[in-house]
C-alpha positions in Angstrom: 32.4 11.4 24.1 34.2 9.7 27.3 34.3 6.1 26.8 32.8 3.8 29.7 36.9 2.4 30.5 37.3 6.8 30.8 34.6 7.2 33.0 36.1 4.5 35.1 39.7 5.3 35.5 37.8 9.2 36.4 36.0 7.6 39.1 38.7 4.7 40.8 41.4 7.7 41.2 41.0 9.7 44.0 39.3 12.9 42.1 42.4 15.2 40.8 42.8 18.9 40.1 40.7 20.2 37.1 41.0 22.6 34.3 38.4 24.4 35.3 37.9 27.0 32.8 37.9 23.8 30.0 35.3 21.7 32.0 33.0 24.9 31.9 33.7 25.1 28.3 33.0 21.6 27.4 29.8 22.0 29.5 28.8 24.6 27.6 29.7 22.6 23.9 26.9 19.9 25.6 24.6 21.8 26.1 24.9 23.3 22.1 25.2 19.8 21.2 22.2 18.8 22.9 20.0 22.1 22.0 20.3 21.3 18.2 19.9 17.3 18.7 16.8 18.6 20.5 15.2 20.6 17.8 16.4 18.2 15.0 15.0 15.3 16.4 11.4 13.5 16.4 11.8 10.4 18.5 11.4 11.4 22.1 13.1 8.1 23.5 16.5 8.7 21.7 16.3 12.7 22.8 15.6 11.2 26.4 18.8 9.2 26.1 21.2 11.3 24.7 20.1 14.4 27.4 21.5 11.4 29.9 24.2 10.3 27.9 25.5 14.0 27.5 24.9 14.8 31.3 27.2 12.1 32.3 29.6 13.3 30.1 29.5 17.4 30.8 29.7 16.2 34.6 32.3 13.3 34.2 30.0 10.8 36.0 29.1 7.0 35.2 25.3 7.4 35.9 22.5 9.9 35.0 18.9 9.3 34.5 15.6 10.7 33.4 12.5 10.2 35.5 9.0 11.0 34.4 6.6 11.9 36.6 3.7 9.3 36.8 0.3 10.6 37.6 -2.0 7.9 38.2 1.1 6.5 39.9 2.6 9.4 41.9 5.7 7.6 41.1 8.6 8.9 39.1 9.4 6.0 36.5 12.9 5.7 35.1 12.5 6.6 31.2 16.1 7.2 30.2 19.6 6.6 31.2 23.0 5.4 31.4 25.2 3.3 33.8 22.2 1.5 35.5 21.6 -1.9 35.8 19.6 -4.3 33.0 15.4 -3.6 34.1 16.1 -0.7 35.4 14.7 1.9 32.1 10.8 1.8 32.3 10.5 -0.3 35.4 11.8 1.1 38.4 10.1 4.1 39.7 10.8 6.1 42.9 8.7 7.8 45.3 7.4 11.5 44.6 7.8 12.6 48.3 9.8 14.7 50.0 12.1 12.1 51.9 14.0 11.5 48.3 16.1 13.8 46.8 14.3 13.0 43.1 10.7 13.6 45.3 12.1 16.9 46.8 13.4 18.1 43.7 9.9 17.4 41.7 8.1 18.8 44.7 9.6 21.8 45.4 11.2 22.7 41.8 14.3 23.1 43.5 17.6 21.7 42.4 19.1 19.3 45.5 23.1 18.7 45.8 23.8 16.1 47.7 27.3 15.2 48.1 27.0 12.8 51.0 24.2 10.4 50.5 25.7 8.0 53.3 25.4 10.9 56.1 22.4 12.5 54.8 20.0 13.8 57.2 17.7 15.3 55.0 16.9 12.5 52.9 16.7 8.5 52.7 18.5 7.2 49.7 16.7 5.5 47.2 16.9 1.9 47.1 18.0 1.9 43.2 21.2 4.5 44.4 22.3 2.0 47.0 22.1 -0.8 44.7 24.8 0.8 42.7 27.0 2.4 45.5 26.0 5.9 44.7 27.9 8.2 47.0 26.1 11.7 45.5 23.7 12.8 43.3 22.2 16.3 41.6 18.3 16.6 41.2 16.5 19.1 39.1 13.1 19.8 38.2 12.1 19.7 34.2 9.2 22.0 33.7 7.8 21.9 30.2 7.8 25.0 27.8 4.5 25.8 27.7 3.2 27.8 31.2 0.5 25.9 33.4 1.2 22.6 32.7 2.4 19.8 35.1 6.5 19.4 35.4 7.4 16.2 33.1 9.6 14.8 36.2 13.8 15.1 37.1 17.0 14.8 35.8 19.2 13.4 37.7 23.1 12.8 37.8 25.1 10.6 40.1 27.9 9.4 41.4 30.2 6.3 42.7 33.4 8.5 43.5 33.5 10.6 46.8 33.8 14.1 45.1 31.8 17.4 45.0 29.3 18.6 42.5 28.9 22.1 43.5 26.4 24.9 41.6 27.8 25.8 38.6 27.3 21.9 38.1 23.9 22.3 39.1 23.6 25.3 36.9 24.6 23.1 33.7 22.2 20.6 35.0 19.4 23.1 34.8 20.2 24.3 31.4 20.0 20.5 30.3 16.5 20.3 31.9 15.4 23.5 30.5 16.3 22.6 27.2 14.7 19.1 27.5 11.5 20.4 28.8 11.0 22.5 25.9 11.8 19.3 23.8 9.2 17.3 25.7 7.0 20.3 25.1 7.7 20.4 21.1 7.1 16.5 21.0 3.8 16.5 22.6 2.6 19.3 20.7 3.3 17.4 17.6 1.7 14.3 19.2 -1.7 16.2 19.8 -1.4 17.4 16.1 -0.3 14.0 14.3 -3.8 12.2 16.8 -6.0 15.8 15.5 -4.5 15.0 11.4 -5.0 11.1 12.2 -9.0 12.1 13.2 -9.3 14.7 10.1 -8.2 12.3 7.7 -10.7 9.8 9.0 -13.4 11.7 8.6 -12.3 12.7 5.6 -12.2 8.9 4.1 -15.3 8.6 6.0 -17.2 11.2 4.1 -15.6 10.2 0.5 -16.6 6.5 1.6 -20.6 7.5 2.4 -20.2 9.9 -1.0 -19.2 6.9 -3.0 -21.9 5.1 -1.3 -24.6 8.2 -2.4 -23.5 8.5 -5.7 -24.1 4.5 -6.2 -27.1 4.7 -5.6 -27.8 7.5 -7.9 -26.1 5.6 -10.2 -28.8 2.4 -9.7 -31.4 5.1 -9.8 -30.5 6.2 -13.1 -29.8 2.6 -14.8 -33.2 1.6 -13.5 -35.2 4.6 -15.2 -33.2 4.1 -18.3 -34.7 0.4 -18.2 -38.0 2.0 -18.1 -37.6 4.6 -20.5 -39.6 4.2 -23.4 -37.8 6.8 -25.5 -34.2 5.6 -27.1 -32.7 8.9 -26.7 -34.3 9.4 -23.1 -33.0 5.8 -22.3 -29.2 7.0 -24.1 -29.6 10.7 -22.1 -29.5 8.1 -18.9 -27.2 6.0 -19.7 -24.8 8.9 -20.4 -25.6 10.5 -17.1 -25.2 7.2 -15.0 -21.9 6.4 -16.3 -20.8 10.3 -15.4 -21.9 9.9 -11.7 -20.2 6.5 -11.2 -16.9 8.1 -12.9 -17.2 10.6 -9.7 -17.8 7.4 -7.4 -15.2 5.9 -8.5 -12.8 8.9 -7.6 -14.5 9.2 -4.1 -13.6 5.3 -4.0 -10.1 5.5 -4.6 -9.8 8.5 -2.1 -10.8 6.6 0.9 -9.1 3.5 0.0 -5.6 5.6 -0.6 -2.5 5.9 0.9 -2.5 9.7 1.0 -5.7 11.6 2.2 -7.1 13.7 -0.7 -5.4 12.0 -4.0 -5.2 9.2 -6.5 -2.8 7.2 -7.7 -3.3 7.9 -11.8 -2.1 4.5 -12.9 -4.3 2.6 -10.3 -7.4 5.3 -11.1 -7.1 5.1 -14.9 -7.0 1.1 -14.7 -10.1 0.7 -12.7 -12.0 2.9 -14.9 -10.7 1.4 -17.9 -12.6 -1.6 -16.7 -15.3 -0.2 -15.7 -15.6 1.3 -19.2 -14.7 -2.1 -21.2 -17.6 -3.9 -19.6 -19.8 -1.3 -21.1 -18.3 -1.5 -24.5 -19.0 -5.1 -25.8 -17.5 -6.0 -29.4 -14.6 -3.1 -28.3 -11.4 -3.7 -27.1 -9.7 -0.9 -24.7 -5.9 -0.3 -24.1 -5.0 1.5 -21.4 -1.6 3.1 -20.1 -0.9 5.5 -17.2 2.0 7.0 -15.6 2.0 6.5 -11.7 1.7 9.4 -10.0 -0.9 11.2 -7.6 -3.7 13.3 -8.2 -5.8 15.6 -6.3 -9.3 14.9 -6.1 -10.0 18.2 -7.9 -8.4 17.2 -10.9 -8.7 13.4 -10.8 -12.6 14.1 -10.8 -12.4 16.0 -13.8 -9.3 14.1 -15.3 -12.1 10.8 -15.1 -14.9 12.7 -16.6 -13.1 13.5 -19.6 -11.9 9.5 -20.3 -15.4 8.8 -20.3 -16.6 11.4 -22.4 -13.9 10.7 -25.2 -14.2 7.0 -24.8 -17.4 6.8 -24.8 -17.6 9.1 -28.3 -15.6 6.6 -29.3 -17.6 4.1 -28.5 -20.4 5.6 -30.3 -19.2 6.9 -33.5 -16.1 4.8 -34.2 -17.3 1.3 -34.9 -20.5 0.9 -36.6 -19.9 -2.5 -37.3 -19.4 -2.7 -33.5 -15.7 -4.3 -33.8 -12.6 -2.5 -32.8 -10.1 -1.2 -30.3 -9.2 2.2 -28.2 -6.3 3.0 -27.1 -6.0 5.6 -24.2 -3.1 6.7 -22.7 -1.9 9.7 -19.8 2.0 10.5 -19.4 3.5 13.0 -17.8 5.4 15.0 -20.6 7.6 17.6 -20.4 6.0 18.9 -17.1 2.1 18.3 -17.9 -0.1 15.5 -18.2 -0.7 14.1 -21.8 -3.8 12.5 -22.3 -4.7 10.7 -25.3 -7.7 8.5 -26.9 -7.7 7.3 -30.0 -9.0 5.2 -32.3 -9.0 3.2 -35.9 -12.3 3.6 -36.9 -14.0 5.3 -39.7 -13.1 8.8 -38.4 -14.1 12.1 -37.6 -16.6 14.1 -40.5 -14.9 16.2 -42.9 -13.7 19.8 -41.8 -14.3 18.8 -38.2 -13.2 21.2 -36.0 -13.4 20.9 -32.4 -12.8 24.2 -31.3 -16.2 25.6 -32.9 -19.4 25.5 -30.9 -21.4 22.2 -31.3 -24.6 21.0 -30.3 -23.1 17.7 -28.9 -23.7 17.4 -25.0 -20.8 15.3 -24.8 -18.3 18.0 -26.4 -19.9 20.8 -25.1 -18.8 18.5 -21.4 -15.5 17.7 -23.1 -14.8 21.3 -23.4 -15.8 22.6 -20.5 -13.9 19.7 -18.5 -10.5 20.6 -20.9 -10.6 24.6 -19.7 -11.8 23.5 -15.7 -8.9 22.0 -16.1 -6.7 24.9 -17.5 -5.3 22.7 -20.2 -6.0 22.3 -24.4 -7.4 19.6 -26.5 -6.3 19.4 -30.1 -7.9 16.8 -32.6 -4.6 15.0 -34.8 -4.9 14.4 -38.1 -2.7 12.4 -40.6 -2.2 9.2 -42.5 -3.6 7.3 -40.0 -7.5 6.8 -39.9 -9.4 6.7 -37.1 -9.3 9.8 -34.7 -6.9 10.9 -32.0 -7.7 13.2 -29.5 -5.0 14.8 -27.7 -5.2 16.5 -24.5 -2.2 18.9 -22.5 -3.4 19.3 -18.6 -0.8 21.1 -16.2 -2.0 19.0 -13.6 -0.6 20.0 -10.2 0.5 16.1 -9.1 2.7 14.2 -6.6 5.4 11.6 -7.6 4.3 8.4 -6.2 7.9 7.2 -3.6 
């Protein structure tokens, strides 16, 4: 790129003889340049910029500018640019009409040379031009992509020294503002999507917020009639069935309070429900450990049903004497998830095997949560007492960054 001193010492010499054939060239290498920064790029300020930035250069000129067309306003504000005085970018505007050479430009969609801003009849020159001794200037229109929408404003080069843009210059100009309209075009688009995302995911935490809420109060429901219950095994059937339902709220609670819409963090998820279940298990203590990563809500609902179900067997059978710990852990292993509970208590019965049918409700729902979640269960046996269930998911996740 031309250095400031460069553009100088082009502009204090009385304008000599060009290559002309290599300043088409070079005008052509900008406007390359400037159509893959374009596509590249997200942050419409710096693509703003650098369209001025490469102007000046292509064009061998100390100033360009971008101006976007204000509607409320009917003022063309200064967005981008180079060479211009400090408050000048986002605070001067110029007028839209037709007595400027910007207004004509944006009003007419036709490019304006004007090589002789001093003597020109057809327009008055800008107040912001004659503060910086601007002898001529080149206006075109930038039209978005898209058909039927309002042009974003002008592009606009100009000049200190007394030489002659002519139309091949205006022609390169054009191409700039083509390309930067379609950038505008691509940016906006993206803005509408990103605001249309930004609502979905906020209904999205808003429904698994008022799910949360619903099962809650299921959950109270359920706690209450198991109170009531006169029956131990109606009042243990409840039990069972509230701590299921708040498993599923507590999923539905960690999706609205995440960072991404739609999953869990597995280290954060397994601690909270490790607490939950230690306040139900008095006498027990419970060990958790948990890889971070994230979960979809299709498997972390599962994934959570089938802690509680093996914890609370545990819980059950383990420990008559009411004294003991569990130890659960889920790693990622080898490309799955590796859950395991275990325990040191007095054991599963002889010959137990869990792949044969059983009248249990709870391993009848740890089955059925193992294959929902395409993955295998497989009780280990050794030296060790207690038991150890171990469980292989291939749990589509995300690394948490």
């Amino acid at each position: 790129m031309t250095s400031d001193v460069g553009r100088e010492q082009l502009l204090s010499a009385t304008p000599p003889s060009r290559d002309e054939l290599s300043y088409r060239l070079e005008q052509q290498s900008l406007l390359g340049d400037f159509g893959r920064i374009a596509m590249l790029t997200r942050d419409f300020t710096l693509i703003l910029q650098r369209a001025t930035e490469l102007c000046a250069q292509g064009l061998r000129v100390r100033f360009a500018k971008v101006l976007e067309f204000l509607p409320d306003e009917k003022r063309l504000m200064v967005r981008a640019g180079v060479g211009w005085a400090p408050g000048t970018i986002n605070i001067v505007s110029l007028s839209t009409d037709t007595g400027s050479p910007a207004g004509y430009a944006y009003q007419t969609g036709k490019s304006v040379i004007s090589n002789h801003l001093e003597a020109e009849t057809r327009f008055r020159t800008p107040q912001l031009l004659a503060d910086h001794g601007i002898r001529r200037a080149i206006n075109v229109l930038i039209e978005r992509g898209a058909e039927g929408n309002q042009s974003f404003g002008v592009l606009e080069v100009d000049s200190t020294d007394p030489g002659e843009f002519d139309e091949a210059d205006a022609h390169f100009l054009a191409g700039f503002a083509s390309l930067l309209g379609i950038a505008i075009e691509r940016q906006q688009a993206d803005a509408k999507l990103q605001k249309a995302l930004e609502h979905q995911e906020l209904l999205t935490r808003e429904m698994s917020h008022r799910v949360k809420n619903s099962l809650t109060s299921v959950v109270g429901l359920l706690r209450v009639q198991a109170r009531s219950a006169q029956s131990e095994e109606v009042r243990n059937a409840l039990d069972d069935a509230s701590a299921r339902v708040e498993t599923i709220a507590q999923v539905h609670d960690h999706l609205w309070r995440g960072s991404q819409i739609g999953f869990v963090d597995l280290e954060d998820f397994m601690t909270e429900l490790c607490k939950k279940l230690k306040g139900a298990t008095e006498g027990l203590s419970l060990h958790c450990q948990a890889d971070s990563m994230l979960l979809s809500a299709d498997h972390a609902i599962p994934l959570g049903l089938l802690v509680n179900e093996l914890v609370t067997n545990a819980v059950k059978y383990a420990y008559p004497e009411g004294k003991g710990a569990i130890e659960i852990s889920a790693r990622e292993i080898e490309g799955q998830l590796r859950l395991e509970v275990s325990d040191q208590g007095i054991g599963l019965p002889d010959g137990f095997d869990i792949d044969q049918p059983r009248t249990s409700l709870g391993f009848k729902v740890i089955k059925g949560l193992v294959g929902q979640l395409q993955g295998h269960i497989a009780v280990v046996t050794g030296a060790t007492k207690g038991a150890r269930f171990l469980v292989n998911l291939p749990i589509l996740r995300k690394k948490v960054i």
